[in-house]
Each structure stands twice: as C-alpha cells, then as structure tokens.
C-alpha positions as CSV (number, residue, x, y, z in Angstrom):
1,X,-38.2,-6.0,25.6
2,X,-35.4,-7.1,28.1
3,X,-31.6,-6.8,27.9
4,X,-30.8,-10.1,26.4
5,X,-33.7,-9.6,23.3
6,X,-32.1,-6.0,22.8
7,X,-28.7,-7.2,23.1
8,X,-29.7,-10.2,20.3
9,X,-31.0,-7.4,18.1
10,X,-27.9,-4.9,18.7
11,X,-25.6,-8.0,17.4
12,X,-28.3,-8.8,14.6
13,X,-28.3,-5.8,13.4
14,X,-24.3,-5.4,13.7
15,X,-23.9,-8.6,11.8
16,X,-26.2,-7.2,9.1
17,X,-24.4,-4.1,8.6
18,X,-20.9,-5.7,8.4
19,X,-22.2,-7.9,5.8
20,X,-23.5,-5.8,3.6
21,X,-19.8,-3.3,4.0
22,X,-18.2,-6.8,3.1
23,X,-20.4,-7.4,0.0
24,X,-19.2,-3.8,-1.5
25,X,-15.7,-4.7,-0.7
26,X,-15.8,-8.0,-2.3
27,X,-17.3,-6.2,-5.4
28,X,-14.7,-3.6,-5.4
29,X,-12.0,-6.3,-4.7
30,X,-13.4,-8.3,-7.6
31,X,-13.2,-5.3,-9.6
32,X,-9.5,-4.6,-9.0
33,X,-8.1,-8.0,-9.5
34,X,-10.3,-8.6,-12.5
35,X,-8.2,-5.1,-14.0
36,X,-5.0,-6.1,-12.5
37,X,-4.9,-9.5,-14.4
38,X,-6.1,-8.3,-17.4
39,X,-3.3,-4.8,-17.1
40,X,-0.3,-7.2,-16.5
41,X,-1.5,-9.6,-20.0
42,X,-1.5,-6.6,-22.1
43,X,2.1,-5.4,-20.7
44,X,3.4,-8.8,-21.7
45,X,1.3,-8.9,-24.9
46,X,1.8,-5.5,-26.5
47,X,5.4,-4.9,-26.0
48,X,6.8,-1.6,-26.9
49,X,3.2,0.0,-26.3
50,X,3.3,0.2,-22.6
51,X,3.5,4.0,-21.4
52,X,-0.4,4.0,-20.2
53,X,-0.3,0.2,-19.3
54,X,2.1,1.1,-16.7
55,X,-0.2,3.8,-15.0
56,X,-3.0,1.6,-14.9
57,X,-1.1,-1.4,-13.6
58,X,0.1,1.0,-10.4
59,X,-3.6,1.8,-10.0
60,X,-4.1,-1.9,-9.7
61,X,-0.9,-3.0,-8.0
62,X,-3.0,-3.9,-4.6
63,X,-2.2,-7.4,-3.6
64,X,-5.6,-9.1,-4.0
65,X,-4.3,-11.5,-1.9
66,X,-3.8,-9.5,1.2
67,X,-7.0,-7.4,0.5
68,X,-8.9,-10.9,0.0
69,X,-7.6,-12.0,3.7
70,X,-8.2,-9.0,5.3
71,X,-11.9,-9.4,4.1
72,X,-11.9,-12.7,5.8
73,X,-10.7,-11.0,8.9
74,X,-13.3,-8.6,8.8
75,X,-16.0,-11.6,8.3
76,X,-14.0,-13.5,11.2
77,X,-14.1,-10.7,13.8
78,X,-18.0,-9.7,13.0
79,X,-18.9,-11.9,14.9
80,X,-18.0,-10.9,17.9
81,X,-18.5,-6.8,17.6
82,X,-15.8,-4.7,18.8
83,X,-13.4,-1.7,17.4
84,X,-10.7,-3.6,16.0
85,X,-13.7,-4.3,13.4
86,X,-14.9,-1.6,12.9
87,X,-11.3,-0.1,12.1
88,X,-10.7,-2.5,9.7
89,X,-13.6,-1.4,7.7
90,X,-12.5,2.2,7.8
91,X,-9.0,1.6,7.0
92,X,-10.0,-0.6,3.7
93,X,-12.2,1.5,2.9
94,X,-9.6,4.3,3.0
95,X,-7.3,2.4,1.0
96,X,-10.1,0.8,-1.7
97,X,-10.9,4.9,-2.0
98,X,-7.5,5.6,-3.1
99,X,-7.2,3.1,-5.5
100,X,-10.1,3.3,-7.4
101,X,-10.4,7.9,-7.5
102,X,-7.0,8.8,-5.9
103,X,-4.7,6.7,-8.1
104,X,-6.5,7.5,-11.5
105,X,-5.6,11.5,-10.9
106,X,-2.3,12.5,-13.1
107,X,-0.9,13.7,-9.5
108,X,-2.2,13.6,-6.0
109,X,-0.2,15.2,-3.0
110,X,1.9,13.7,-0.7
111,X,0.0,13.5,2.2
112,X,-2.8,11.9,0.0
113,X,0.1,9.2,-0.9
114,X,1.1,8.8,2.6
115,X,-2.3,8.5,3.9
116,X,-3.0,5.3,2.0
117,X,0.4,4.2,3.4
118,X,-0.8,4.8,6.4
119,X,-4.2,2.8,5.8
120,X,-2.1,-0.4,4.9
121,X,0.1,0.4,7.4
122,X,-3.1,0.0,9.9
123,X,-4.5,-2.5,8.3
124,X,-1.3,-5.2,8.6
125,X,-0.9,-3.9,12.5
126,X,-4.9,-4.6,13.3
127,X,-4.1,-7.9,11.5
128,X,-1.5,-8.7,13.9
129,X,-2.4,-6.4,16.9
130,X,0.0,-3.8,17.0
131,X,3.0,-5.4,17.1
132,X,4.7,-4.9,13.8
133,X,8.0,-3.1,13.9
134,X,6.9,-0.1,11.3
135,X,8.8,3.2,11.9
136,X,7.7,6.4,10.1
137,X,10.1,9.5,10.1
138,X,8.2,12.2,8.6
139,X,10.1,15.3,8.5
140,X,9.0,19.0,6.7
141,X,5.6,17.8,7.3
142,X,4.1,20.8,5.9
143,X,5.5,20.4,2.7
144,X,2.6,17.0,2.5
145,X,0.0,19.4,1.3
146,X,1.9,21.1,-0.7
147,X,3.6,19.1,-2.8
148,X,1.9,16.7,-5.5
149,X,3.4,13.3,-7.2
150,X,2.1,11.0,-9.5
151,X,-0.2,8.4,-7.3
152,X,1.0,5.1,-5.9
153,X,4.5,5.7,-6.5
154,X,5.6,5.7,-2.7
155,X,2.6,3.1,-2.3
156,X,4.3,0.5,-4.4
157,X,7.7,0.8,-2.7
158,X,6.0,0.6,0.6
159,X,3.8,-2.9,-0.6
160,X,7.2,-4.3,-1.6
161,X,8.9,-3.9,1.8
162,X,5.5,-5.4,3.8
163,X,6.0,-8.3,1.3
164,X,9.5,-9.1,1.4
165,X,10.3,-8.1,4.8
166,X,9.1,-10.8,6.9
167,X,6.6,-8.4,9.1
168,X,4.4,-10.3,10.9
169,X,6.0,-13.6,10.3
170,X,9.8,-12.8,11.4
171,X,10.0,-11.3,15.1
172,X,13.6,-9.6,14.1
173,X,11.6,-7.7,10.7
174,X,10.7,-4.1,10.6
175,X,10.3,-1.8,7.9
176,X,11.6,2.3,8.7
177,X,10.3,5.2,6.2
178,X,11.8,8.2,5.9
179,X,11.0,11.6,4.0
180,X,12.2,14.8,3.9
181,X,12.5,17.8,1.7
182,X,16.0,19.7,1.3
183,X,16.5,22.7,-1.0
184,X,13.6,21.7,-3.0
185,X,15.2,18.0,-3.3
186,X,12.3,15.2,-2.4
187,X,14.0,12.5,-0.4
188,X,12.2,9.3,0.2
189,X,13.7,6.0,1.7
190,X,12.3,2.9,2.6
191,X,14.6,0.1,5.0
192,X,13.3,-3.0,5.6
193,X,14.7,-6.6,6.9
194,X,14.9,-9.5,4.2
195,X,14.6,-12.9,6.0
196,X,17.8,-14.5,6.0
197,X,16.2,-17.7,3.7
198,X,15.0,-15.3,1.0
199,X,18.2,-14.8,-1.4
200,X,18.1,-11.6,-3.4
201,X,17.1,-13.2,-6.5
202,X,13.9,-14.0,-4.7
203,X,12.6,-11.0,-3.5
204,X,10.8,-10.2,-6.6
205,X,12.2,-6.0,-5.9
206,X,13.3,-6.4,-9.7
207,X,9.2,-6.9,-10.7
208,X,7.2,-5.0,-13.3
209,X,6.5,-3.0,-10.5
210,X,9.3,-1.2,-10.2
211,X,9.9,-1.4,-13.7
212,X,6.7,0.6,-14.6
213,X,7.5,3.4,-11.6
214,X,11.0,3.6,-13.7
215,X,8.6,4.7,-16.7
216,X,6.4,7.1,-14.6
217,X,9.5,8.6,-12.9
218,X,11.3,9.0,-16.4
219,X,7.8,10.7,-17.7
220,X,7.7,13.0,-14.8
221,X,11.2,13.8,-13.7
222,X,13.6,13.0,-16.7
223,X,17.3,13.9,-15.5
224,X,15.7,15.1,-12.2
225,X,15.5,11.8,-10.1
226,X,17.8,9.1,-8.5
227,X,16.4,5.7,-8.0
228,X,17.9,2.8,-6.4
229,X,17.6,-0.5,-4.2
230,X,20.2,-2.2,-3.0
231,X,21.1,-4.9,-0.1
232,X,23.3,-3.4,3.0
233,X,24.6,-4.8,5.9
234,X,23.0,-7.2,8.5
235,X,20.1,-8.7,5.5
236,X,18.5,-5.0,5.6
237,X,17.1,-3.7,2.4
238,X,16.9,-0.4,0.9
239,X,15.1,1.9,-1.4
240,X,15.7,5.3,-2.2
241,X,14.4,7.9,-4.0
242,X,15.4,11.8,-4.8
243,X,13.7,14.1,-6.9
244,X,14.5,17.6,-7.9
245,X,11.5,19.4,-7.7
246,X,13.2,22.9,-9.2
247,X,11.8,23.8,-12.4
C-alpha cells in the first residue's frame, strides 16, 4: 500500500469516527431540547406548582441553538482532520456530560461547576479561534473541591453573559469572572459588555432563568444569599452573587 492509499484510509477512517461522535451528540442534543421545550410549557402551564420544574429547566437551560451550531462546526472542520476538531468533540462532550449526570445531582462541587464553564468557555474560543476576551480570576482555588452548590447555578449566569455580551461579534466585548471565598462567604461575579444597540429591556437577564435560580437559591440559602444584576458604567454589565456558607 503506498502513502497516498494509507493517507486515503487514515482520513476515511477519521471521517467515520467523527460521524458516528456527531450522531450521539445529535441524539443527546435532540434529547435536551426535546426536555427543555416541554420543562418551560409546564412552568407556564401549572403555575404555582413550579419548585421541581425549575431544577429541571436549569438541567436543560443549554442553548440548543449554540450546541446545534457547534455540531455543524464539528461536521464542517471533519473534513479536513486536525486538533481544533478533535477539541471540540472533547469539550462537548464535557459539557453534554454535565448536563445530562452532573446537573441531575442535588449538589455538585465547584470545580465540577466551573469545569463546564470552562468547557463552554472552550468551545465559543475554538469557535472563534482564541480571540475572545474571557477573563477568569479564580482565587482560594482549593476551596473548588471542597465546596458543593446546587448544579448549573454559576452555569446559567455565565450562558447569559456569552449571550448578551457581544463575544465574538463585538471586538470591544469581553466577559471577566471572579470567585473567591472570605470568612466562609462565597463570592461570585460575572462582568460582561452589553452592546451599545441592545437596551436593557432587551437583554432578556430578567428571563425564567434567573427567576428559577431565585427559587433554588431561596431553597438552598434562605436569608443567607445576595443576588443582584445591574448595569454600570461604560454599557458593562454585572452579576453578583454572595452566599453564606456558615451553618
């Protein structure tokens, strides 16, 4: 066999395998948005019977949208076999790990939270080749083992900044996270740019997003937590979060 008949193979065979990975992620992606429509009917449908609803619509809060393009991505750049493939598999399948076992836990810790941040976080800079403006200041990083939150909590404030802040589209956006534990009081902050088009009313922060992590946190941390989102200067916006852990 010569090198161009084993090089023909090596990309058959290539092509093969990343088909098949995309065929499970198209089921699993099927799978979520099929749950995700059918969570957010039954929040509007059964009104005052929405404690569990809201869990399961955080488990499914994934934007089918971008997990749908970054399939087509993936199917895009098989063709031509390289790493920046390859990663994209790994990262989604990461990030499609946590959503269908992580999330459905009653807590997960931190750095199991952050890690699926950080597998979004990939995915969106492979999308755009490493460019994006996304800041992480992780500080008492030791506590991350540690420490355990009810799942997709931080995810959803995270998936609201890549949304509304432009990244990607807008060469000005970024997005900065911070954590940081003092005295046993969780601090968690996200920053982001808002495209000077978008008014606030259009940012969709106010979503049932947000209003089902209001639930969780009030489940979890009644009296013990401060949440809030607000514009600041120069079209920047920000989330924060504290928790008392104590007790």
């Amino acid at each position: 066999m010569n090198f161009s008949e084993t090089l023909s193979n090596t990309n058959f065979l290539f092509n093969v395998y990343t088909a098949q990975g995309i065929v499970i992620l198209v089921a699993s992606f099927l799978g979520i948005t099929k749950d995700k429509f059918l969570i957010e009917q039954n929040v509007v449908d059964l009104g005052e019977q929405k404690e569990q609803l809201y869990f399961d619509l955080l488990k499914s809060k994934m934007n089918p949208h971008f997990l749908l393009n970054t399939l087509n991505n993936i199917y895009a750049n098989s063709f031509i076999p390289s790493g920046k493939t390859s990663d994209s598999i790994l990262q989604l399948s990461k990030l499609l790990q946590y959503i269908i076992y992580d999330s459905g836990k009653e807590r997960i810790s931190l750095a199991q939270e952050f890690s699926s941040i950080h597998s979004l976080t990939m995915l969106y800079q492979l999308k755009y080749d490493n460019q994006l403006n996304i800041d992480f200041d992780i500080r008492n990083e030791e506590t991350l083992e540690l420490i355990e939150i009810p799942p997709s909590v931080f995810l959803t404030f995270f998936e609201n900044a890549l949304k509304h802040s432009g990244i990607g589209l807008d060469p000005n956006s970024f997005i900065k996270v911070i954590y940081a534990i003092n005295d046993r009081d969780l601090f968690f902050e996200i920053i982001n740019s808002v495209p000077e088009k978008k008014a606030l009313g259009e940012t969709g922060y106010y979503g049932l997003g947000n209003e089902a992590i209001t639930q969780i946190l009030e489940k979890y941390y009644p009296g013990k937590y401060i949440l809030s989102s607000e514009m600041i200067e120069n079209n920047r916006y920000k989330t924060t979060l504290k928790i008392d852990l104590n007790g």
